[in-house]
C-alpha positions as CSV (number, residue, x, y, z in Angstrom):
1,X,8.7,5.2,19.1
2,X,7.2,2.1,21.1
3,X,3.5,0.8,20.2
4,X,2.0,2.1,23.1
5,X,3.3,5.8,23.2
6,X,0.5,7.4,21.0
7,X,1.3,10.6,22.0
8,X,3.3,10.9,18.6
9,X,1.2,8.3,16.6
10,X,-1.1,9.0,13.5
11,X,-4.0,7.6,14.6
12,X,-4.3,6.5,10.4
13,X,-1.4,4.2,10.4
14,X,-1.5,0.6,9.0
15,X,1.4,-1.9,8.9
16,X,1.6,-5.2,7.0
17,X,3.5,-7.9,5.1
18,X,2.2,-9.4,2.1
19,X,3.3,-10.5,-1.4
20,X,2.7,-8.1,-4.6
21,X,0.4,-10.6,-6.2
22,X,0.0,-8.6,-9.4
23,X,2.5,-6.4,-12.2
24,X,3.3,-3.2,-10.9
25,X,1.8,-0.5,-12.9
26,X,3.7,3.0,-12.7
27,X,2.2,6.1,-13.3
28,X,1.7,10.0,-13.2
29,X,-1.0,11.7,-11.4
30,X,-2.8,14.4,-13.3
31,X,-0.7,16.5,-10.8
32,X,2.7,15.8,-12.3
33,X,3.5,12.8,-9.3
34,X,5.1,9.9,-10.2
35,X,3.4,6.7,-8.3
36,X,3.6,2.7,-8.3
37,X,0.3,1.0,-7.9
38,X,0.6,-2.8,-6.7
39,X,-1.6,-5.1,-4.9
40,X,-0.2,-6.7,-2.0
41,X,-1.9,-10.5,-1.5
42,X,-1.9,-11.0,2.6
43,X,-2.6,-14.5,3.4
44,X,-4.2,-16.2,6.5
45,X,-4.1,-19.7,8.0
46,X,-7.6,-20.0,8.2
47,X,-9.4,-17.2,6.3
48,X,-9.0,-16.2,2.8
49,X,-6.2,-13.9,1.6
50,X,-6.8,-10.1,1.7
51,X,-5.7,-8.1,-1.4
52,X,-5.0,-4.6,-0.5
53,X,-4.3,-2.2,-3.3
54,X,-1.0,-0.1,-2.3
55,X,0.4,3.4,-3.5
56,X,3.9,3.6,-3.5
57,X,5.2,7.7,-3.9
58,X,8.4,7.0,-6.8
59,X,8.8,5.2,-9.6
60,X,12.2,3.7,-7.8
61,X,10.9,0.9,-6.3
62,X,11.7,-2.6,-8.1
63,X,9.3,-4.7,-7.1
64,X,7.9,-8.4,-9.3
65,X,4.9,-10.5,-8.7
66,X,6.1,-12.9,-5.5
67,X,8.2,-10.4,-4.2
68,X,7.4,-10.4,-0.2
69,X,7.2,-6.6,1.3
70,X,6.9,-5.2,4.4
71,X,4.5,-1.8,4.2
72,X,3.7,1.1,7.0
73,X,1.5,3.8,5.6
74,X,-1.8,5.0,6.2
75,X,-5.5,4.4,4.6
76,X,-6.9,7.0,2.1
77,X,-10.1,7.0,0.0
78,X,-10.1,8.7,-3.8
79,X,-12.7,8.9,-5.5
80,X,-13.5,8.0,-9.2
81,X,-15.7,8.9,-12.3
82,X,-19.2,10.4,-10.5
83,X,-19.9,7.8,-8.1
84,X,-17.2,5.6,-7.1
85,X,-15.4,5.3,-4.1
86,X,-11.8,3.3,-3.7
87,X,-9.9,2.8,-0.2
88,X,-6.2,2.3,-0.7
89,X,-3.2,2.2,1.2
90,X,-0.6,5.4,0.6
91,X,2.9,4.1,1.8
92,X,5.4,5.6,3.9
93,X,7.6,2.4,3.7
94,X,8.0,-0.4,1.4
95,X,11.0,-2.8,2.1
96,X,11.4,-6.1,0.7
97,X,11.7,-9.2,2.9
């Protein structure tokens, strides 16, 4: 699919490359799913880094603090405890490069 052919696109779609700047911590879901949580450090030249916490759908993925990854996925919020509101990225691909 090209960029511009948004006939076919989710209009929730982020791509990025970053480095996983913290351990990845594996999980399951109260559901029963089996997750990876990292944070993914992308640096600027003349901002400050953004740190974009990233959920990866397996436990397969082998990923180490430095590794540099390429992500697509798309942005969702979750909610937590009564009041609190996270944003996170839910991945549809996550290779390393």
């Amino acid at each position: 699919m090209q960029v511009n052919d948004v006939s076919n696109c989710d209009t929730n779609h982020i791509e990025y490359e970053g480095y996983v700047c913290k351990s990845p911590i594996r999980r399951t879901t109260p559901s029963g799913l089996h997750i990876t949580e990292i944070i993914v450090a992308v640096n600027h030249l003349h901002m400050p880094s953004d740190y974009i916490p990233t959920i990866i759908w397996d436990w397969d993925t082998e990923l180490h603090i430095g590794d540099q990854v390429r992500i697509t996925g798309r942005v969702q919020s979750r909610r937590y405890g009564k009041n609190n509101l996270t944003y996170e990225v839910s991945t549809y691909t996550v290779e390393k490069t």
